[in-house]
N, C-alpha and C positions, 0 to 999 in steps of 0.2 A: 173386341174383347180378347185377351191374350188368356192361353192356355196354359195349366199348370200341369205339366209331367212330375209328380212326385210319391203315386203311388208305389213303385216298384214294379211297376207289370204295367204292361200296356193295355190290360183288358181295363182292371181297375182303372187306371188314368182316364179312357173312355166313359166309366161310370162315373168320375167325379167330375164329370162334363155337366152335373146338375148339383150345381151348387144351394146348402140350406134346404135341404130336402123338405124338414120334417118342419120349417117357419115360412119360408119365402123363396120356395122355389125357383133357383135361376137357370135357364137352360142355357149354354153357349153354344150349343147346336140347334140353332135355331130354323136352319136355313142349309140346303144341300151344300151354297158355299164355306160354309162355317166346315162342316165333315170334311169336305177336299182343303180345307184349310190347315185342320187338327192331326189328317192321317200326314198332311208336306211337311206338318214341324213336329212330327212323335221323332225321337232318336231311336224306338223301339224299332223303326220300320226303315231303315236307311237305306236309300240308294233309290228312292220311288221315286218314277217323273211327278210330280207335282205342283200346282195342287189337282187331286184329280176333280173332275163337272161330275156328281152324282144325280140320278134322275130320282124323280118321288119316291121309286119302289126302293130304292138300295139305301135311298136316305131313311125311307121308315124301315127297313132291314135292319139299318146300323142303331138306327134308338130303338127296335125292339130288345137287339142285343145288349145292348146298353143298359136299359132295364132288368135283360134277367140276368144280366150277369150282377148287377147293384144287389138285387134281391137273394142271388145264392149268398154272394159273398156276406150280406145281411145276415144270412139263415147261417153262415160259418161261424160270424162275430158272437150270435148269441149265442152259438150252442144247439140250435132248433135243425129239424131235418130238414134237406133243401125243396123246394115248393116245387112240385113236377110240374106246371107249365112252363115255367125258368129253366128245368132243366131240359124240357124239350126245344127251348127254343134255340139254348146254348147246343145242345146236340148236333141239332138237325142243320148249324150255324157250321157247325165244323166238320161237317160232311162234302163242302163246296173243294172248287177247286183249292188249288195250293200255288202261295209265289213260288219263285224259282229263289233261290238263295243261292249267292257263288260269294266265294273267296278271296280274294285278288290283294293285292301286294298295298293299296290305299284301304283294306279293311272289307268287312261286308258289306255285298250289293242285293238288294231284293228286287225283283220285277213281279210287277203281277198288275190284274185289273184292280178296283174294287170289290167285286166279290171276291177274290183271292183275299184281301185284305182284309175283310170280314171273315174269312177261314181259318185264316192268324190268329185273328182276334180271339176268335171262341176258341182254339186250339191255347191257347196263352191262359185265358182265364180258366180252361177246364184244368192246365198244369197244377195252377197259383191253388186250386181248390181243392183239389184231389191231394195234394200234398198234405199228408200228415202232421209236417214238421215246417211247414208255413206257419209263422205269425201272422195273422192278419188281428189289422183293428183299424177302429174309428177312428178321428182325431178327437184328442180330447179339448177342443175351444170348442163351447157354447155354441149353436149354431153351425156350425163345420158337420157336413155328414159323411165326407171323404171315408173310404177306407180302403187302407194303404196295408203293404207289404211290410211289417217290423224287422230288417235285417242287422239292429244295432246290436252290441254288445250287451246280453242281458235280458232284452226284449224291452228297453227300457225307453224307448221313443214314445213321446207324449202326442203329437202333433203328427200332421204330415207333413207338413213342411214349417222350416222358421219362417220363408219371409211372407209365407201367408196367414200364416196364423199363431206361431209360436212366438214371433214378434208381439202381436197383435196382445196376448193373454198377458206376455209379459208386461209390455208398457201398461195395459190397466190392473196388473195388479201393482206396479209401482207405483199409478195413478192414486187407488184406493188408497197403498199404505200411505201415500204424501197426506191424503185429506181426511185419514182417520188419527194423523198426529198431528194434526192442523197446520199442519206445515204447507206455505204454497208456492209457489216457483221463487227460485230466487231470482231479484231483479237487480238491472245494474246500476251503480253508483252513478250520477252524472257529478 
């Protein structure tokens, strides 16, 4: 299963690791290799040997986190206060060690374990949500529970991303307006 990075923030991206939340729940972390998989191809986290082997506990660490950060960011979207066991979870998440971050002449390097990586993580989503002046929201496609960082012009981004979903709305609503003017594919001449 391939990962979509296109929330804006790397905690976010992590929570849209469950895709159809609210119809048909799909989890792509399924499996500790799925996590060492997700954290080798984030561009948030560059420079990590990867993919990291996570054992049971840091793999259920990383979906607990996962979950409460889904759920602050949720409690952000609506408007509603955020749920204090999500926010102890995110907390006491970002209390662990810390990577190392260096600078170098080919761009940033990060090193660290996995629980370092998981200290990123809750460290990134407490930014995205403490920020006053974050956009955050859902995607707006049916079905899509994603919620992404808005950093457009306006705040005017619909989707999370086009090629997963803004595509997706568009061709069925060109679909719809084909078959409400009864118009149907054109076909070719032979």
């Amino acid at each position: 299963m391939n990962f979509a990075y296109v929330s804006g923030n790397a905690a976010l991206d992590l929570a849209g690791t469950v895709g159809s939340r609210r119809d048909a729940p799909v989890d792509a972390l399924a499996t500790p290799a799925d996590l060492g998989r997700w954290v080798a191809e984030c561009a948030e986290l560059p420079g990590l040997p990867g993919p990291f082997t996570a054992d049971v506990a840091a793999f259920e660490s990383a979906r607990s986190l996962r979950e409460a950060v889904y759920r602050l960011a949720l409690d952000r979207v609506l408007g509603r206060p955020f749920d204090p066991d999500s926010l102890g979870t995110v907390n006491d998440a970002a209390t662990g060690p810390a990577l190392t971050i260096e600078l170098g002449d080919a761009g940033l390097h990060m090193a660290g374990d996995l629980a370092a990586v998981l200290t990123h993580l809750a460290r990134s989503g407490i930014a995205v949500l403490a920020d006053p002046h974050a956009c955050l929201k859902e995607c707006g496609r049916p079905g899509c529970t994603r919620i992404y960082l808005d950093r457009s012009r306006g705040a005017r981004r619909t989707w999370c991303g086009m090629d997963e979903c803004g595509n997706r709305v568009k061709a069925a609503a060109y679909r719809a307006r084909r078959r409400a003017t009864g118009t149907t594919s054109p076909r070719r001449a032979r």
